[in-house]
Backbone atoms as SQL, in Angstrom:
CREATE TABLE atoms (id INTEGER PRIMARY KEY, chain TEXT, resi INTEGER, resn TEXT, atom TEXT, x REAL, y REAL, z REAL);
INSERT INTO atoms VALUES
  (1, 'A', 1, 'UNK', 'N', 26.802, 10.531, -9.286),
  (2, 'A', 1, 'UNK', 'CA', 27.227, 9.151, -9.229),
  (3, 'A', 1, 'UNK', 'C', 26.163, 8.276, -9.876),
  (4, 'A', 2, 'UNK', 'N', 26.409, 6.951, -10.515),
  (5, 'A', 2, 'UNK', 'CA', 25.657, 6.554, -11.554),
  (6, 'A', 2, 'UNK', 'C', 25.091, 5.174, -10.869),
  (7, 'A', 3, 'UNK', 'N', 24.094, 4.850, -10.181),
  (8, 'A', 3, 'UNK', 'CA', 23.567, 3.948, -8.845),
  (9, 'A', 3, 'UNK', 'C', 23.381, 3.045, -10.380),
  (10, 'A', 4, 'UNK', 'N', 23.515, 1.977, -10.159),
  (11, 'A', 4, 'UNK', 'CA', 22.752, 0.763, -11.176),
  (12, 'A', 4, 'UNK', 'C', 22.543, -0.471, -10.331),
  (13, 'A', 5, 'UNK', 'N', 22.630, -0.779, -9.151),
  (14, 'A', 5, 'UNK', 'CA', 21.882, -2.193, -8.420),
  (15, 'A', 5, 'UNK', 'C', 21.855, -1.687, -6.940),
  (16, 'A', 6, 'UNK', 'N', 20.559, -1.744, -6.563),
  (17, 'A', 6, 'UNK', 'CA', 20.396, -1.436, -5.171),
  (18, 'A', 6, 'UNK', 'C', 19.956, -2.741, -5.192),
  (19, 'A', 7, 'UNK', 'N', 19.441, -2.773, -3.599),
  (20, 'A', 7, 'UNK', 'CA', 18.412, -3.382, -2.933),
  (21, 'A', 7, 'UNK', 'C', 17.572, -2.844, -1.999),
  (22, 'A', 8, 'UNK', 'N', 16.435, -3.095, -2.109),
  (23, 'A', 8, 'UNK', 'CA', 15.294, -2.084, -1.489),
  (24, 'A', 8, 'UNK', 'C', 13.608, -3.131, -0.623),
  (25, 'A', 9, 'UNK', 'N', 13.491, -2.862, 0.125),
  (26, 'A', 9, 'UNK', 'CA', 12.146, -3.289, 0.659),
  (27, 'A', 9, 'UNK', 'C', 11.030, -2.641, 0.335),
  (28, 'A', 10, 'UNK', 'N', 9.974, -3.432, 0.021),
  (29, 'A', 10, 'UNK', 'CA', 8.979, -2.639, -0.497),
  (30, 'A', 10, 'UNK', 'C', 7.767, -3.628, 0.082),
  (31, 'A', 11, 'UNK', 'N', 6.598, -2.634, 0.854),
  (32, 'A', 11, 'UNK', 'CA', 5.591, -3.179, 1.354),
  (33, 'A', 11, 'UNK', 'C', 4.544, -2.656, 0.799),
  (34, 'A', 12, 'UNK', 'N', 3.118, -3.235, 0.864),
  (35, 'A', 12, 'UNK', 'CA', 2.105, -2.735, 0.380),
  (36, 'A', 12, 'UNK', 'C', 1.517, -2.418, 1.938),
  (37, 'A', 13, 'UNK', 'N', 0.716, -1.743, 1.379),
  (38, 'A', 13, 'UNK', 'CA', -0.011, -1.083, 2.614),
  (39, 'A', 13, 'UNK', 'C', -1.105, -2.348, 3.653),
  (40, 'A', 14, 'UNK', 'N', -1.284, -2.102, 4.933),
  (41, 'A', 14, 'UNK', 'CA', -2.136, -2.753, 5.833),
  (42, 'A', 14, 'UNK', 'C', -3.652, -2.448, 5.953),
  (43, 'A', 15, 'UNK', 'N', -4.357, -3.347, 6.073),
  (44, 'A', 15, 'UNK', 'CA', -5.675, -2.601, 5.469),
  (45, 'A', 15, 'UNK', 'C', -6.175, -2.179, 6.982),
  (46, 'A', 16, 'UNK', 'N', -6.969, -1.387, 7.368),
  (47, 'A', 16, 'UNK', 'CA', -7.648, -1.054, 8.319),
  (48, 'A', 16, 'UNK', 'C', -7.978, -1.888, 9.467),
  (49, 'A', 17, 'UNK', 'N', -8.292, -1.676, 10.609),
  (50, 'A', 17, 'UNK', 'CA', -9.401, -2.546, 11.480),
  (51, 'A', 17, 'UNK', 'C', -10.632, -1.871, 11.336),
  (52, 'A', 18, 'UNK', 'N', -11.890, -2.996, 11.407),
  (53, 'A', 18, 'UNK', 'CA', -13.125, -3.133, 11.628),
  (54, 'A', 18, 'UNK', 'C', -13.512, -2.363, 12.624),
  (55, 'A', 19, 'UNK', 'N', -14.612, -1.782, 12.860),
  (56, 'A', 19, 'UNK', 'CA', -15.340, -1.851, 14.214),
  (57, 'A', 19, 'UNK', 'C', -16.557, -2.552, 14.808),
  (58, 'A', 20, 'UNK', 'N', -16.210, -2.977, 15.750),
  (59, 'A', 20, 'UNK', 'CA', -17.339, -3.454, 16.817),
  (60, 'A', 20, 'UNK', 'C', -18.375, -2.354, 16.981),
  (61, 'A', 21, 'UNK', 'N', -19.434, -1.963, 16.619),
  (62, 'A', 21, 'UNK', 'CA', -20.387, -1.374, 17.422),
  (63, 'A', 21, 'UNK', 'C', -21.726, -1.561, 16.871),
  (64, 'A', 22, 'UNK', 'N', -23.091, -0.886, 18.046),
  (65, 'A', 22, 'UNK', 'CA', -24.106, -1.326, 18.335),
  (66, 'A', 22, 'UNK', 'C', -24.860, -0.322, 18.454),
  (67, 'A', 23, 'UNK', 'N', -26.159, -0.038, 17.429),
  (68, 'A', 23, 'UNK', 'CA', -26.754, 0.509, 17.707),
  (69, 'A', 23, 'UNK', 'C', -27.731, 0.749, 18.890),
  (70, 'A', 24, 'UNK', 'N', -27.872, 1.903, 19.498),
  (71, 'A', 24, 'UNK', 'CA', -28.352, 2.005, 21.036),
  (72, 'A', 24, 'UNK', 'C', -29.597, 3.537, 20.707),
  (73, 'A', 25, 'UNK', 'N', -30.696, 2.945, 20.546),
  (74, 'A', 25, 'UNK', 'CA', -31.824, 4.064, 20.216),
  (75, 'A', 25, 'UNK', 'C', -32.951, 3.683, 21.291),
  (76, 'A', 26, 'UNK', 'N', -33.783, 4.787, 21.992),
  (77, 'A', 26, 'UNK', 'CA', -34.459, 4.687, 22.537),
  (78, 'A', 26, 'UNK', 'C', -35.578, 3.561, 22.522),
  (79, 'A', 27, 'UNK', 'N', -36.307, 3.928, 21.029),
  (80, 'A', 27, 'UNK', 'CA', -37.409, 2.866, 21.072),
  (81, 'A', 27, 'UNK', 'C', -37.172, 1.961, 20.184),
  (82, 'A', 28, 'UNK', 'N', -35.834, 1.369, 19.670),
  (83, 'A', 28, 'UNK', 'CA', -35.710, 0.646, 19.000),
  (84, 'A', 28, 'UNK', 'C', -34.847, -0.405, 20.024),
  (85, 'A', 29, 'UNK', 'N', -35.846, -1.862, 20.300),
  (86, 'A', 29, 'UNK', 'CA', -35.334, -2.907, 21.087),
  (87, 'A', 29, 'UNK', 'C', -33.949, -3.573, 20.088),
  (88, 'A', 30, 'UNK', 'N', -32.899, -3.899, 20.830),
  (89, 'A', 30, 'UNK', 'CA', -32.527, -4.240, 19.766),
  (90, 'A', 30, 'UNK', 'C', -31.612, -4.267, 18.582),
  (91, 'A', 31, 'UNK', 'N', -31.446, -2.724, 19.044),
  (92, 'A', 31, 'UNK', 'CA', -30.858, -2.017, 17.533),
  (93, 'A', 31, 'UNK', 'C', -30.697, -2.686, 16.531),
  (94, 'A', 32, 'UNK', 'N', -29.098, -3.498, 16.816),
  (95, 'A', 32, 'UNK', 'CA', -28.631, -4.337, 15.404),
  (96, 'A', 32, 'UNK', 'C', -27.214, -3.329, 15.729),
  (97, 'A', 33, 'UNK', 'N', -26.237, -4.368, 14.511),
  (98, 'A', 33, 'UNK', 'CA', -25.208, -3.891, 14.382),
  (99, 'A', 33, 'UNK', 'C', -25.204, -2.683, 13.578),
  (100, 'A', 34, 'UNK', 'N', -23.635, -1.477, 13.840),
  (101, 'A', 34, 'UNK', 'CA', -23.473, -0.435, 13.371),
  (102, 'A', 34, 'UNK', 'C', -21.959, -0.584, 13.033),
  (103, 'A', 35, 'UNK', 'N', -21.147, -1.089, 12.938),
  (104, 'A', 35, 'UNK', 'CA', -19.903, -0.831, 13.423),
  (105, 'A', 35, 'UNK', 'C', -19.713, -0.854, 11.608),
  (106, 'A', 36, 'UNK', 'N', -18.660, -0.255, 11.219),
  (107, 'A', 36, 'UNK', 'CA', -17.962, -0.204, 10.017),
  (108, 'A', 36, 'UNK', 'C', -16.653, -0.854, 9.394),
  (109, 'A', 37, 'UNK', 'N', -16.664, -1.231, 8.193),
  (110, 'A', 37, 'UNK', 'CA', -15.035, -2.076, 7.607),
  (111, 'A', 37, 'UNK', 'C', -13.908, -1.272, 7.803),
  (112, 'A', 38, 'UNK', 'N', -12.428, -1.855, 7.705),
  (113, 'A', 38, 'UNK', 'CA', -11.935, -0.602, 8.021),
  (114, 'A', 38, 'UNK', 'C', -11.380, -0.585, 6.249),
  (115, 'A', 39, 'UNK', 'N', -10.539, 0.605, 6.217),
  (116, 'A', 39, 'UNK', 'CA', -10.150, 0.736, 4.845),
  (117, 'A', 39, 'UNK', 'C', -9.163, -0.117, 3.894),
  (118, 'A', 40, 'UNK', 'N', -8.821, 0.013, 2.437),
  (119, 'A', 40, 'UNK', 'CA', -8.111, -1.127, 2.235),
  (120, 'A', 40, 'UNK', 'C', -6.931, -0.164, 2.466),
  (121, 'A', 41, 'UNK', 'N', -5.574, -1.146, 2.152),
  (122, 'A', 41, 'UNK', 'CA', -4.283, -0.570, 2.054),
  (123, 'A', 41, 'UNK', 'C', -3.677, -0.116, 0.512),
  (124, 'A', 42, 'UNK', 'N', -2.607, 0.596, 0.694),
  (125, 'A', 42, 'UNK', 'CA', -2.347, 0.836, 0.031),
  (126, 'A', 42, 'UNK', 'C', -1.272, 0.016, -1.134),
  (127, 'A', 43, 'UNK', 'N', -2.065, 0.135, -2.751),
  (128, 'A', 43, 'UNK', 'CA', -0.695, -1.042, -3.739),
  (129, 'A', 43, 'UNK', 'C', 0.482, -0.717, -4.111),
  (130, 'A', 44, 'UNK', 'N', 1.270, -1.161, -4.791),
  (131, 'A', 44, 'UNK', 'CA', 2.605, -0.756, -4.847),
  (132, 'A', 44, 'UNK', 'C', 2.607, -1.395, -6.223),
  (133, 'A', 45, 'UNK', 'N', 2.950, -0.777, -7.491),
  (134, 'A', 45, 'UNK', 'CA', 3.251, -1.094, -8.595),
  (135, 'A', 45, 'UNK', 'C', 4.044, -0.293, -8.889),
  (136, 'A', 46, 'UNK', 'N', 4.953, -0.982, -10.138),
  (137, 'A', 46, 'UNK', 'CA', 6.538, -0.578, -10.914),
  (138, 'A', 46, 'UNK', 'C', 5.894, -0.145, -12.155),
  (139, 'A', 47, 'UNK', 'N', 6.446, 1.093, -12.442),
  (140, 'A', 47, 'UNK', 'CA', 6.152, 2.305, -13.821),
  (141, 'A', 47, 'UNK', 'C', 7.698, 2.415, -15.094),
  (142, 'A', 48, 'UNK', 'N', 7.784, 2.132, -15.720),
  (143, 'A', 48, 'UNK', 'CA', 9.075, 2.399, -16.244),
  (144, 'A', 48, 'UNK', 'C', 8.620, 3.884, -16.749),
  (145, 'A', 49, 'UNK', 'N', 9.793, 4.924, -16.583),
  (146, 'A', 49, 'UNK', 'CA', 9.957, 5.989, -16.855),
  (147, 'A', 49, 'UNK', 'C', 10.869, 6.190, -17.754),
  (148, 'A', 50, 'UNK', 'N', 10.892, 6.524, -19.031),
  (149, 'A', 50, 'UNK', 'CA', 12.295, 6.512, -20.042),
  (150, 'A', 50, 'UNK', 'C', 13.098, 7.696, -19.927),
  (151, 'A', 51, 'UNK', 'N', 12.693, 8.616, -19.317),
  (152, 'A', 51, 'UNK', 'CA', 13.217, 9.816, -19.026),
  (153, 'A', 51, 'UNK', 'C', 14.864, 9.537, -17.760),
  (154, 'A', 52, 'UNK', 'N', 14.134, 8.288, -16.981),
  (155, 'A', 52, 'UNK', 'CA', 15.440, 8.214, -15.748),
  (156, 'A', 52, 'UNK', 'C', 16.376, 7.366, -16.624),
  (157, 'A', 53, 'UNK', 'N', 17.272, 7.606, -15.812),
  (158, 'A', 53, 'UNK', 'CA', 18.474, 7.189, -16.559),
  (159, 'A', 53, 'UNK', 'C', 19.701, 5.941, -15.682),
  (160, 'A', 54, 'UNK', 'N', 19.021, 6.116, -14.332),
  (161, 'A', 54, 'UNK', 'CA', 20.002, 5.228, -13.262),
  (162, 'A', 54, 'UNK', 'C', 18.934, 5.284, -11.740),
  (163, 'A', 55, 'UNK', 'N', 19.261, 4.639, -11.248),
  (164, 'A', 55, 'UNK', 'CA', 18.476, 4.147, -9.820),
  (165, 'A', 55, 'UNK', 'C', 18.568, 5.248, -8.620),
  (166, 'A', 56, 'UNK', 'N', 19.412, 6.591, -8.893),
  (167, 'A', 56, 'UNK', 'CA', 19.741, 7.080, -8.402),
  (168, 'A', 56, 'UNK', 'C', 18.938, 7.483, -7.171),
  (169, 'A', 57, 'UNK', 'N', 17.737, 7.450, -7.085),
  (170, 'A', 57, 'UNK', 'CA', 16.084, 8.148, -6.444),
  (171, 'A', 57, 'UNK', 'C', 16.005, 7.353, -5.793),
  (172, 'A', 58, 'UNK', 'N', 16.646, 5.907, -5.495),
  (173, 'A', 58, 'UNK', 'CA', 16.446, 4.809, -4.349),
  (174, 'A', 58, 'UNK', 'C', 17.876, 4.998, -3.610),
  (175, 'A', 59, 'UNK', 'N', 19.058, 5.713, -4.339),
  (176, 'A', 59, 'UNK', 'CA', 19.932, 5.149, -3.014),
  (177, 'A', 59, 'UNK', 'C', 19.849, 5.390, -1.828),
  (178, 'A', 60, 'UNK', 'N', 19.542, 6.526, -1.434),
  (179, 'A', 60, 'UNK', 'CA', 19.211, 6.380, 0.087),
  (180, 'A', 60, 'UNK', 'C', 17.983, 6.045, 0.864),
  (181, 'A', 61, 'UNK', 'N', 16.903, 5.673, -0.049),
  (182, 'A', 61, 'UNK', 'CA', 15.811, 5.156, 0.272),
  (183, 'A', 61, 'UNK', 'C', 15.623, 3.611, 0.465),
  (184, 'A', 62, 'UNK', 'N', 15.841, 2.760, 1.266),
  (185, 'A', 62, 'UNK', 'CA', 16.084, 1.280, 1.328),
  (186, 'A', 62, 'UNK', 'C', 14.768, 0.684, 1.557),
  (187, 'A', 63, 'UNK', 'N', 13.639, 1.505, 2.171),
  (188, 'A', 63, 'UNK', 'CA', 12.746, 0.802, 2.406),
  (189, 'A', 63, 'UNK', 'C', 11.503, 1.593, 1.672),
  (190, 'A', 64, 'UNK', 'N', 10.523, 0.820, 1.328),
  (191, 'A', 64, 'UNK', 'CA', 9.474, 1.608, 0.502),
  (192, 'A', 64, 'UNK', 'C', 8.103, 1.119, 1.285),
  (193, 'A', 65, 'UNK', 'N', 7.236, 2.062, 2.053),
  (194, 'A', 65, 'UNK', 'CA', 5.496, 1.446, 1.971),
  (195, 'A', 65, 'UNK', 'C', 4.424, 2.217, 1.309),
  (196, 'A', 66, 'UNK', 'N', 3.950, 1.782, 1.079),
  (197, 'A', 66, 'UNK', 'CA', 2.217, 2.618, 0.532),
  (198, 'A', 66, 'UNK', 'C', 1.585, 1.912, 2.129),
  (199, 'A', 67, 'UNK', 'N', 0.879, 3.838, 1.545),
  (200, 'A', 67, 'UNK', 'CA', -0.151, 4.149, 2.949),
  (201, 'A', 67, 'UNK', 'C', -0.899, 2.871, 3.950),
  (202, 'A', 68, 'UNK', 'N', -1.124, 2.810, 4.870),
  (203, 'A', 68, 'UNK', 'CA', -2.294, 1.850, 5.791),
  (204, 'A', 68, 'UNK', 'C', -3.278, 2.552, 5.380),
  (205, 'A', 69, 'UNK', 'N', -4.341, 1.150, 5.554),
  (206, 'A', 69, 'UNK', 'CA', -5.954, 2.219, 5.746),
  (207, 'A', 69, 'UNK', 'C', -6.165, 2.493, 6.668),
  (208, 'A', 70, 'UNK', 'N', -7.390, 3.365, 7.333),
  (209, 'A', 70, 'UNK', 'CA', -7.695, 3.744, 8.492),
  (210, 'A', 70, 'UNK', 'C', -8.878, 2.289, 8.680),
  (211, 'A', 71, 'UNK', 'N', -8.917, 2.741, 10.067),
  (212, 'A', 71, 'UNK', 'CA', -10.012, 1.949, 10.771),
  (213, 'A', 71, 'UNK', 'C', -11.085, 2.637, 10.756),
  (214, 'A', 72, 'UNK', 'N', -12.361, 1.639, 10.525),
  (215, 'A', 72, 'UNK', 'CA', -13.538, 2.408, 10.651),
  (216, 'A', 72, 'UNK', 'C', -14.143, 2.466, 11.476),
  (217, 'A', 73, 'UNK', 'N', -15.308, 3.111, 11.369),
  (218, 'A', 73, 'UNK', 'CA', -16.575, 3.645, 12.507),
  (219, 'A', 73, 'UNK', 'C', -17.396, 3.629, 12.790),
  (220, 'A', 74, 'UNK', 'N', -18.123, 4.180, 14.122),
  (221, 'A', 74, 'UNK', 'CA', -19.230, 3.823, 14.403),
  (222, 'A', 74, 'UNK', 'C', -20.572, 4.012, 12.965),
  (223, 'A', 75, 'UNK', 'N', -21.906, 3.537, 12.966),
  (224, 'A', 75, 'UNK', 'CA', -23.070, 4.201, 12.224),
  (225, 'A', 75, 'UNK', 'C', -22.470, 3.970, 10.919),
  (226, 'A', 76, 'UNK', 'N', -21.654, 2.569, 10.731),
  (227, 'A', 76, 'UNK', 'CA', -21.280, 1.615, 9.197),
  (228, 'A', 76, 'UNK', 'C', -20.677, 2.547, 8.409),
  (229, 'A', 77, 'UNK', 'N', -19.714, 3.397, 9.005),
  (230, 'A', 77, 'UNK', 'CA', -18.553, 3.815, 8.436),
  (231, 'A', 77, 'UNK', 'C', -17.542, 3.534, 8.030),
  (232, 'A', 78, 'UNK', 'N', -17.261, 3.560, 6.352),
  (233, 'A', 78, 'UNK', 'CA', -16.428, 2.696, 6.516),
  (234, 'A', 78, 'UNK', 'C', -14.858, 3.201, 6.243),
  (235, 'A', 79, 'UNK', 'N', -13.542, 2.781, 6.601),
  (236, 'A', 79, 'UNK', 'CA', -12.212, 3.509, 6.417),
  (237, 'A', 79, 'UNK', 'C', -11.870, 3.812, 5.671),
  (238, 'A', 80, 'UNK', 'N', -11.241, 5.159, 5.933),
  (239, 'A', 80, 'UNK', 'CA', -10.147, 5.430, 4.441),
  (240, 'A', 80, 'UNK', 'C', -9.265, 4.399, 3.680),
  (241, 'A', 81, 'UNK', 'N', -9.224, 4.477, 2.634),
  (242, 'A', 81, 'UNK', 'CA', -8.223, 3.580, 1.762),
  (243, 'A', 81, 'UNK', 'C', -7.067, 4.327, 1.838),
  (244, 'A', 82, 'UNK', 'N', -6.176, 3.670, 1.913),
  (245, 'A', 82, 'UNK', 'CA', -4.808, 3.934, 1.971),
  (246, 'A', 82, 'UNK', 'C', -4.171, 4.531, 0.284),
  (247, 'A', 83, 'UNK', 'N', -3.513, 5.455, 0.122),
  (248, 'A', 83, 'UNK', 'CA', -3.019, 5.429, -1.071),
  (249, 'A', 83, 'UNK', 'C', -1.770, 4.714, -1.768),
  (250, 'A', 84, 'UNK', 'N', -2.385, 4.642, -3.146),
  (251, 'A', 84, 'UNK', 'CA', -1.555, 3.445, -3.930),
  (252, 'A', 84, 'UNK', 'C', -0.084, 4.074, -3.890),
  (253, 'A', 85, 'UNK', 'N', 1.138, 3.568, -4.056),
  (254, 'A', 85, 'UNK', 'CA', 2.523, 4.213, -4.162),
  (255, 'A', 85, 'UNK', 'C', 2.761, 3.980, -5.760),
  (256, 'A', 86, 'UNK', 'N', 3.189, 4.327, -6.862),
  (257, 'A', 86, 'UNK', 'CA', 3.823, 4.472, -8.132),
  (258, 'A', 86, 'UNK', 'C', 5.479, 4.740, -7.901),
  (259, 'A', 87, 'UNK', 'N', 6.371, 3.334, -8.097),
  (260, 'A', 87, 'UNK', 'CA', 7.411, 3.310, -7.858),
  (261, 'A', 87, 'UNK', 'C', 8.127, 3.739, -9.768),
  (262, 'A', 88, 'UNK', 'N', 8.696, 4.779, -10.004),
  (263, 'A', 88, 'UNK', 'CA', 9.640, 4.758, -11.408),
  (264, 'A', 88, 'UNK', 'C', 10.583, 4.268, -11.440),
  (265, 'A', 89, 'UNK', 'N', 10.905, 3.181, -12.602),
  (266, 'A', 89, 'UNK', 'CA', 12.200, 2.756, -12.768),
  (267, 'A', 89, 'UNK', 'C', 12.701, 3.189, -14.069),
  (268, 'A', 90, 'UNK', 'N', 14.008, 2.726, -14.466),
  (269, 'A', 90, 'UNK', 'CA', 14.440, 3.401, -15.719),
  (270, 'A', 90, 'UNK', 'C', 14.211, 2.305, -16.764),
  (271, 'A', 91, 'UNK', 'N', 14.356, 2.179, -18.079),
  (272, 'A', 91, 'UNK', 'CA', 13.829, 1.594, -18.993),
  (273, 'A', 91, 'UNK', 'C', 15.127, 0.074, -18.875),
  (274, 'A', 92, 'UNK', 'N', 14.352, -1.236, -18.947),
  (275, 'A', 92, 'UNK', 'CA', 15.771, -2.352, -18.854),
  (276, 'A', 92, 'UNK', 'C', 16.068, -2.664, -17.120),
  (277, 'A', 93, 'UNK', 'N', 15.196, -2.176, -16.704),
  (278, 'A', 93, 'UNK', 'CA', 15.641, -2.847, -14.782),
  (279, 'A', 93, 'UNK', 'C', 15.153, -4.112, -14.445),
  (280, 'A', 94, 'UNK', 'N', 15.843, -4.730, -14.361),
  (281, 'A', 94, 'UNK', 'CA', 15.927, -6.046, -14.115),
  (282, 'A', 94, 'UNK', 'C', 15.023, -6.192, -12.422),
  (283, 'A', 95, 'UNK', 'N', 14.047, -6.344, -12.132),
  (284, 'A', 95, 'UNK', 'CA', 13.618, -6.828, -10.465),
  (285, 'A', 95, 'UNK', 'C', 13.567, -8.329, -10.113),
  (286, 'A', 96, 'UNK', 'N', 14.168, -8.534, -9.199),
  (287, 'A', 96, 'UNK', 'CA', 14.626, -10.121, -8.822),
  (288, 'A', 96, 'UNK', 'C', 13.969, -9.602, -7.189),
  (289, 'A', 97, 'UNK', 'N', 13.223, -11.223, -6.740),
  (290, 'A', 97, 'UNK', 'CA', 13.012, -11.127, -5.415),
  (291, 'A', 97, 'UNK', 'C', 13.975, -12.303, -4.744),
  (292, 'A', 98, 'UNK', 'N', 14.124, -11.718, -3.975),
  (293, 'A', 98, 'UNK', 'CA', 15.582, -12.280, -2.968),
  (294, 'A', 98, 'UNK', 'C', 15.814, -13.782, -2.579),
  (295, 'A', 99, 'UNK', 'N', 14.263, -13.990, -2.175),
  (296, 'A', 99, 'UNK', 'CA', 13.837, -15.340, -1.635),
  (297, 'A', 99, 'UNK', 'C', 13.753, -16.155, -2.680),
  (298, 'A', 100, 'UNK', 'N', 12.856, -15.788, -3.580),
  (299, 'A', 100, 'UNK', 'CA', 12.758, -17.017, -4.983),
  (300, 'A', 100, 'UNK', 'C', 13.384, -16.604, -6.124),
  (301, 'A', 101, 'UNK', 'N', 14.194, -15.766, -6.302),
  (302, 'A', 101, 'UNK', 'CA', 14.972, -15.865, -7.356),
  (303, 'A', 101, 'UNK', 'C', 14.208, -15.370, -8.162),
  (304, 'A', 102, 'UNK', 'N', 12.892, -14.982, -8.403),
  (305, 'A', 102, 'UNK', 'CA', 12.049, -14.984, -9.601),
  (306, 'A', 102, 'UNK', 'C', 12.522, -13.373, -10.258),
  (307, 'A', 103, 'UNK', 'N', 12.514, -13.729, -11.713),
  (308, 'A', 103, 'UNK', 'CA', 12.471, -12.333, -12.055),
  (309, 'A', 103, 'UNK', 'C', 11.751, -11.674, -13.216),
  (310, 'A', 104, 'UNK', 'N', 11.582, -10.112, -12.770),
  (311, 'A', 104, 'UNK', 'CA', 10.628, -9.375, -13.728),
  (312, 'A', 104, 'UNK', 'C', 11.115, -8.287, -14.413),
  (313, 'A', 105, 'UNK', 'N', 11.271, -8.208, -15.935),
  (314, 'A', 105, 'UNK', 'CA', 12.297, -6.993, -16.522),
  (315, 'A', 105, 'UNK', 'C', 11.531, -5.952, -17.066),
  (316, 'A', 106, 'UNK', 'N', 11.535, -5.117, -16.739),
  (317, 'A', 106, 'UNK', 'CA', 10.914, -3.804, -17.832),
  (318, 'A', 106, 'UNK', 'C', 11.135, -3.795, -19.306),
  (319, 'A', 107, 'UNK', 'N', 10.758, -3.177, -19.626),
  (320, 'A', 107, 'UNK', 'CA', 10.171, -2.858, -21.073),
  (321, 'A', 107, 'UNK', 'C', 9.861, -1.442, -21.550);
């Protein structure tokens, strides 16, 4: 079957939480902070592929995210980054966002 207009959700990834923590050493009054960033999230960019031929690879897929980051850790560790998502479209796809009307065409 030959899909030519979906509609689909697509999120970018959430970046990590931080951590709170405190270094705690015997003879060091004091410590200072330890706690780590957490990671970023993951991006979401559009690839035209000339090889596809129709939207077919989204119809039953309605919603799209790239990865979260992790949260980081104690001793200024800092989180995994989330991985980027690479969405393919076919050559001539028109992307319109819902809310503003705005639109972006492949090439």
């Amino acid at each position: 079957m030959f899909t030519d207009i979906i509609q689909i959700s697509i999120h970018a990834g959430k970046g990590g939480n931080g951590v709170v923590a405190w270094r705690r050493e015997k003879f060091i009054p004091k410590g200072g902070p330890a706690g780590g960033d957490g990671g970023r999230g993951g991006s979401v960019s559009i690839k035209v592929n000339p090889h596809l031929l129709s939207l077919e690879n989204f119809r039953n897929k309605r919603i799209i995210k790239a990865q979260n980051g992790a949260a980081g850790g104690g001793n200024n560790r800092t989180g995994r980054d989330g991985a980027d998502l690479v969405i393919e479209v076919p050559m001539g796809t028109v992307i319109k966002d819902k809310e503003t009307n705005e639109r972006q065409e492949s090439k």
